[in-house]
C-alpha positions in Angstrom: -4.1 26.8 5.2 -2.3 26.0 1.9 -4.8 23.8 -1.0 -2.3 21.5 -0.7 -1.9 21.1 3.0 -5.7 20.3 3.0 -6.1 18.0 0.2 -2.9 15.9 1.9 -5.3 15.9 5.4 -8.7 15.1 3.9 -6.6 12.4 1.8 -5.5 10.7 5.3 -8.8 11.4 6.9 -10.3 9.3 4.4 -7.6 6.9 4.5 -8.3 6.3 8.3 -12.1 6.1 7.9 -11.8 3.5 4.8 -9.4 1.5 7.2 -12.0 1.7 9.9 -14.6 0.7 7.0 -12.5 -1.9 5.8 -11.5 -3.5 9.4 -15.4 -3.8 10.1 -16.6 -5.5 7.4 -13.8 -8.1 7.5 -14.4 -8.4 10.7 -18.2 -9.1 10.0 -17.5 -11.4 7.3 -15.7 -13.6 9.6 -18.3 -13.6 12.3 -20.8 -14.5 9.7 -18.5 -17.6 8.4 -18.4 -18.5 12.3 -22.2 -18.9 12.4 -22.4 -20.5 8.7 -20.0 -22.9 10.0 -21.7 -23.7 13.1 -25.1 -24.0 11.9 -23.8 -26.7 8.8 -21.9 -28.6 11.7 -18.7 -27.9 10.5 -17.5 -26.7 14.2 -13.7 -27.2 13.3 -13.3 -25.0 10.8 -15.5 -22.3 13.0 -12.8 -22.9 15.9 -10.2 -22.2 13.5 -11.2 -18.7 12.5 -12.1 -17.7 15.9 -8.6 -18.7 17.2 -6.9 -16.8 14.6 -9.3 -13.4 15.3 -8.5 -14.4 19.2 -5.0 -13.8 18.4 -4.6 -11.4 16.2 -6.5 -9.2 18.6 -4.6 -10.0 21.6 -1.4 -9.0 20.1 -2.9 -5.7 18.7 -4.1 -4.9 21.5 -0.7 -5.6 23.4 1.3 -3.6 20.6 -1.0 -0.7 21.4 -1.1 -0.9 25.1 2.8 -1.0 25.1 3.2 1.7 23.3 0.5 4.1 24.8 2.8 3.7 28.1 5.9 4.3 26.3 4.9 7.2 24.7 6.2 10.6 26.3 4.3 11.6 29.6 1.7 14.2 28.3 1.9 14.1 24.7 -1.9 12.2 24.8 -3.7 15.0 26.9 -7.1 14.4 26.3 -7.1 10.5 26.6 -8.5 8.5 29.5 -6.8 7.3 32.5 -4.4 4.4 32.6 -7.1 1.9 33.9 -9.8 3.1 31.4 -7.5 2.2 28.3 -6.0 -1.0 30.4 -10.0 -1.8 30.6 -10.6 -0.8 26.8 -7.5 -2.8 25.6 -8.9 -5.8 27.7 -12.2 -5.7 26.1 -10.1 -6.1 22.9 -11.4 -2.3 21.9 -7.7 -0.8 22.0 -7.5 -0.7 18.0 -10.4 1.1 17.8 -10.1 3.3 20.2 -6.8 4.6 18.2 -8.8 4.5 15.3 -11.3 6.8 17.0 -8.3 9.0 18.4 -6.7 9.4 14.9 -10.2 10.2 13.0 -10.6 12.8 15.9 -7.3 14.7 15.8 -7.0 14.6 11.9 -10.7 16.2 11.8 -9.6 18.9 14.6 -6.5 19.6 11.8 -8.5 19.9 8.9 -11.3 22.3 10.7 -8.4 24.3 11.9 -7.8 27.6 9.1 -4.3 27.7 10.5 -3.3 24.4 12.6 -0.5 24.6 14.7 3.0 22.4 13.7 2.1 20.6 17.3 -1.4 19.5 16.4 0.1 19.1 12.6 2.8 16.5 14.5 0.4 14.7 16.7 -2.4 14.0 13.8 1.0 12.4 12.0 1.9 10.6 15.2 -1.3 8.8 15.5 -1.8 8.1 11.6 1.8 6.4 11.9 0.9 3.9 14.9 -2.6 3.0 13.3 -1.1 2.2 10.1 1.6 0.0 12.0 -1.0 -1.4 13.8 -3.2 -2.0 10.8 -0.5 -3.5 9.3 0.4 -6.1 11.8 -3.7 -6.6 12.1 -3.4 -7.8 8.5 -0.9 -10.4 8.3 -2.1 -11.6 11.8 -5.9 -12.1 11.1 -6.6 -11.4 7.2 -3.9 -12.9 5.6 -4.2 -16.3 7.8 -8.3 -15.9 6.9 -8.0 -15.0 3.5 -5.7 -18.7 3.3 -8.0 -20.8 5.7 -11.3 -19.4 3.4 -9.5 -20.4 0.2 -8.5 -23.8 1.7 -12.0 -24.4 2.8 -13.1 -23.4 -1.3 -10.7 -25.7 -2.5 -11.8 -28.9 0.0 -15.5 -28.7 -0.5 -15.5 -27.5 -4.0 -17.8 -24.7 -3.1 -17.7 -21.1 -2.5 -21.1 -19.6 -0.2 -21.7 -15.4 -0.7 -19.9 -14.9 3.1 -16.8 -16.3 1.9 -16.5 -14.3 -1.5 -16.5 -11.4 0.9 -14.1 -12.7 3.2 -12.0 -13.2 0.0 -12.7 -9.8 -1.9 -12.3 -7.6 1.2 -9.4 -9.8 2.6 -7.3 -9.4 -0.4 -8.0 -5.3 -1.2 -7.4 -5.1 2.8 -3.9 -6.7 2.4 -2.3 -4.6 -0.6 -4.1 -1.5 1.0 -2.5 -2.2 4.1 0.9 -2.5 2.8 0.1 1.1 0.3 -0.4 2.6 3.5 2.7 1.7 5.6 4.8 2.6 3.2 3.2 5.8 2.3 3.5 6.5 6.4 6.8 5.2 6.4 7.9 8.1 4.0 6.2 10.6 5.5 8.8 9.9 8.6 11.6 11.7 6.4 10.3 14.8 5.0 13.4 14.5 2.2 11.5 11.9 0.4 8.8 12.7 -1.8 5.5 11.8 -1.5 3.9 8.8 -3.4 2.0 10.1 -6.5 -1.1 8.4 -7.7 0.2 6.6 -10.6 2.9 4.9 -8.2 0.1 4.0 -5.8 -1.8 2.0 -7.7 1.4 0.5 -9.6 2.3 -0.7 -5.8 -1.0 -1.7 -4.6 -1.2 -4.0 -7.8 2.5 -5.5 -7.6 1.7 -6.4 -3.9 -1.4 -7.9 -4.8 0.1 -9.7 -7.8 3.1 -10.8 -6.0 1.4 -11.5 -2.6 -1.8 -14.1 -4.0 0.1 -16.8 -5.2 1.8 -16.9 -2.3 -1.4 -17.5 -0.4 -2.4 -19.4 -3.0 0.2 -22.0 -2.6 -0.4 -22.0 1.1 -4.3 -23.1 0.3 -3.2 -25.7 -2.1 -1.5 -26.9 0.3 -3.8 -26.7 3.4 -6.5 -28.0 1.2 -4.0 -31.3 0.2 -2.3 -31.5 3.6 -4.2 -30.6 6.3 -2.6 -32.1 8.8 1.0 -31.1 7.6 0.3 -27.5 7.5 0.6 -26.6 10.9 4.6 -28.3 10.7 5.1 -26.5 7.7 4.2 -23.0 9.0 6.2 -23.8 12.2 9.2 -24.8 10.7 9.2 -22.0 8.6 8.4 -19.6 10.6 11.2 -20.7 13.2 13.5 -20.1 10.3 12.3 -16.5 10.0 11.8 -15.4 13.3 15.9 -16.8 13.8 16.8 -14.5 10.6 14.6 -11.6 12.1 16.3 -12.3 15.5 20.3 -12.3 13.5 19.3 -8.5 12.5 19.2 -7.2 16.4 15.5 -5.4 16.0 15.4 -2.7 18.3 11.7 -1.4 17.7 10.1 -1.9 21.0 11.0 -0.2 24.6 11.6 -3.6 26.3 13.1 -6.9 25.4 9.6 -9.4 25.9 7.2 -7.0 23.9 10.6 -7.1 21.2 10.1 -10.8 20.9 6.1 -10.2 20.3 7.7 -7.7 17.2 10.1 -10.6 16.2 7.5 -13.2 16.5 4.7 -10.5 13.9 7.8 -10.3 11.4 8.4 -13.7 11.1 4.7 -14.1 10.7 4.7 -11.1 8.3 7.8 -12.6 6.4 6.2 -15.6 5.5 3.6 -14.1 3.0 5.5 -10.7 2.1 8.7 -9.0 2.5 9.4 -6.8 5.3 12.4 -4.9 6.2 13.6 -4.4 9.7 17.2 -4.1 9.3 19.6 -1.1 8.4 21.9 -1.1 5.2 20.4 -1.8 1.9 17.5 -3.9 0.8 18.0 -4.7 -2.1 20.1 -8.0 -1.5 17.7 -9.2 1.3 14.3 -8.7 -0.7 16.0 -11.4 -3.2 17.3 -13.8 -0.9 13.7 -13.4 0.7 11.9 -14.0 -2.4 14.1 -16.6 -3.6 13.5 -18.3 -0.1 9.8 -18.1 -0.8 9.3 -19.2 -4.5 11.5 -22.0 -3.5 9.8 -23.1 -0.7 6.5 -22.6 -2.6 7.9 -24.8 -5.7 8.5 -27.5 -3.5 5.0 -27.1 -2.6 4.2 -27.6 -6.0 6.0 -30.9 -6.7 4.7 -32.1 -3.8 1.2 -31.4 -5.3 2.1 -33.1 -8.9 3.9 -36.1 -6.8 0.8 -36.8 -4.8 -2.0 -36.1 -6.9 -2.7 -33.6 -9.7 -6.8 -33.3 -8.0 -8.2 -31.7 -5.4 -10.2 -33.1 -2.5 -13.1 -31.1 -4.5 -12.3 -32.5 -8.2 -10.5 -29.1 -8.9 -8.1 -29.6 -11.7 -4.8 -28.6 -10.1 -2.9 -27.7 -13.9 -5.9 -25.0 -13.9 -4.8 -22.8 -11.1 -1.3 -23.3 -10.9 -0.3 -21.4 -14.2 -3.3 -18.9 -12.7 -0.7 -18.1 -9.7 2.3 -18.3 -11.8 1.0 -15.6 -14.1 0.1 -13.6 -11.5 4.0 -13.9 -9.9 5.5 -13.1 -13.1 3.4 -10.3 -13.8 3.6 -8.8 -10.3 7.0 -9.3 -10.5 7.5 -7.0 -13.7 5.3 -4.1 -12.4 7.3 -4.1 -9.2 10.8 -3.9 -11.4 8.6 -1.2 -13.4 8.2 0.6 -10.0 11.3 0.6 -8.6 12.8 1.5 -12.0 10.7 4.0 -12.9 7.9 5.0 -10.4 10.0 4.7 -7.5 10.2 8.3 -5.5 13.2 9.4 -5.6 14.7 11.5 -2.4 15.3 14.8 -2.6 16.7 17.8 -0.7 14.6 20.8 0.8 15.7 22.4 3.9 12.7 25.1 3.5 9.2 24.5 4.6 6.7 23.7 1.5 3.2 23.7 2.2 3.2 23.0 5.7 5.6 20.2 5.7 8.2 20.8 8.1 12.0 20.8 7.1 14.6 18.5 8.5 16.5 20.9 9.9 14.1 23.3 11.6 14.8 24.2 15.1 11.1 23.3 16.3 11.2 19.7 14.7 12.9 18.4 18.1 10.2 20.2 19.9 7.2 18.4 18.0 5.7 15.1 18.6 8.1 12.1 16.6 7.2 9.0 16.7 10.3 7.1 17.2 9.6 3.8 16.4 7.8 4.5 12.5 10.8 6.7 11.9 13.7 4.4 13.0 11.8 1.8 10.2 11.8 4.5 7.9 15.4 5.1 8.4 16.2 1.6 7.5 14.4 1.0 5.4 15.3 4.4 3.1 19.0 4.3 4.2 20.0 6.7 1.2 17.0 9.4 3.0 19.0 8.9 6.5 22.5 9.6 4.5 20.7 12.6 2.9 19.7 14.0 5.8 23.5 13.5 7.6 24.8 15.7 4.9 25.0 19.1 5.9 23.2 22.2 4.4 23.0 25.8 3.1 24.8 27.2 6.0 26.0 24.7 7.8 29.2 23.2 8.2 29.7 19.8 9.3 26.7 19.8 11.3 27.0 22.8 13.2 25.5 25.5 11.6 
């Protein structure tokens, strides 16, 4: 097996276990703010981050269930039987049974001296659907936490051990989460070049940088207006999921589990952007981020019109330019990115160590996952016009 080929497995073996890792102790964190909160009385604010783990489980667990059945009859040979992993996603233990699937498969790979391009294209199949899935698990459960916690701060003026790791593991979880889908998402076209480590951390920082004041905002405002925060979401989010609907998504095999999608991407699109639709992004990403910083600035004035304190005496002109620094600098490193760090996409019809070419006549024989690479395709359109273009020895397509 080629150095490279190795190092790029034990990279996403480690990637899966840290995700694993990193899923546990948020999701320990959260159980011990449960009991903190019961024992000090405070039994709504425990209710409130049960309900949002209640939910964010059930709809991982459904995204995974669909697409276990959709996937092609026998491509999962050594899985259990249709009522075992109905039972398993019932106990809400779906997501970690894939979690369990991927570690195993990526270490049969990596034992393997020569792994065969099948076993090669299943270990990428599953490493695709659990970063979707980790994905979605983040801006269903931590990104709501990580905003309820920091509302919570803000009200009581106080912040216990539990809650600074809610907060620390929350926010690494989020920006590693969106590292990793779009490190899977270019995997999906092999004429893209991989992300380097210099870019990585330049993208986990912009998506930090960019994605805390939002959540930020959204505290202020929770720990201000409780009781308007629930309209606010809704409105917005009715907004989104209408835009999300406008762009005909086609991700999921039936229409009711595509309106669970639509329903996650408005969600997703209300603390980050997310691209679902063909064409270019560029023009979309702004109106989205306009949209946002506009809604959050009228957030703002709000706060200033009503009161410049907190509930908890925290000076409000403290941690507003706080979150406006962090914008403006997030904002630069991800023009530095896309300027400069950005990969671009390139052309090899040949096999390089052990990553397969477009154009190879097995590729249509190996397991694709369908739905990661239709998202890749729109959301690298210049990769999918790359890849229409015909090669060394090929005319127009035929060869």
């Amino acid at each position: 097996m080629p150095l490279s080929l190795r190092a790029k497995l034990l990279t996403d073996l480690i990637l899966v276990v840290w995700g694993i890792a990193a899923f546990l102790i948020n999701l320990g964190a959260n159980l011990w703010a449960v009991s903190q909160y019961v024992l000090s009385g405070r039994y709504v604010w425990a209710a409130l981050v049960l309900t949002l783990l209640g939910l964010a489980s059930v709809a991982l667990q459904v995204f995974s269930w669909v697409w276990l059945r959709a996937d092609p009859p026998g491509l999962h040979v050594s899985q259990p039987s249709g009522r075992c992993l109905a039972l398993l996603h019932l106990l809400q233990l779906g997501y970690l049974y894939r979690c369990k699937q991927g570690l195993q498969q990526g270490l049969l790979v990596w034992q393997q001296e020569v792994p065969s391009e099948f076993d090669l294209g299943y270990a990428d199949f599953l490493s695709l659907d659990l970063s979707m899935l980790r994905l979605f698990e983040t801006f269903l459960e931590k990104t709501p936490q990580l905003t309820l916690i920091l509302a919570i701060v803000l009200h009581s003026g106080q912040a216990e051990c539990y809650q600074w790791v809610v907060i620390g593991t929350s926010l690494v979880g989020i920006s590693w989460a969106l590292l990793d889908y779009h490190r899977a998402l270019r995997t999906c076209l092999p004429s893209l070049h991989h992300l380097r480590l210099g870019s990585s951390v330049i993208y986990f920082l912009w998506n930090l940088l960019l994605l805390w004041p939002r959540v930020l905002a959204v505290a202020l405002f929770s720990a201000l207006f409780p009781r308007f925060m629930a309209l606010h979401f809704l409105g917005l989010w009715l907004v989104l999921l209408f835009w999300v609907w406008l762009q005909g998504t086609e991700f999921m095999p039936d229409s009711c589990s595509e309106w669970l999608y639509r329903a996650t991407v408005a969600t997703i699109l209300y603390f980050s952007w997310f691209n679902v639709a063909e064409g270019r992004t560029r023009g979309r990403a702004t109106i989205h981020l306009v949209f946002l910083l506009s809604d959050s600035i009228l957030m703002v004035v709000t706060w200033v019109t009503y009161s410049a304190w907190l509930p908890s005496g925290i000076l409000l002109q403290i941690l507003l330019p706080v979150g406006g620094t962090s914008f403006l600098l997030g904002l630069v490193l991800r023009l530095v990115y896309y300027h400069w760090l950005h990969p671009r996409c390139h052309w090899e019809p040949a096999q390089v160590d052990g990553t397969r070419a477009l154009h190879a006549p097995e590729w249509c024989q190996l397991p694709q996952n369908s739905r990661m690479i239709g998202l890749a395709q729109k959301f690298f359109p210049s990769a999918r016009d790359e890849a229409a273009l015909p090669w060394e020895g090929e005319v127009n397509g035929v060869l």
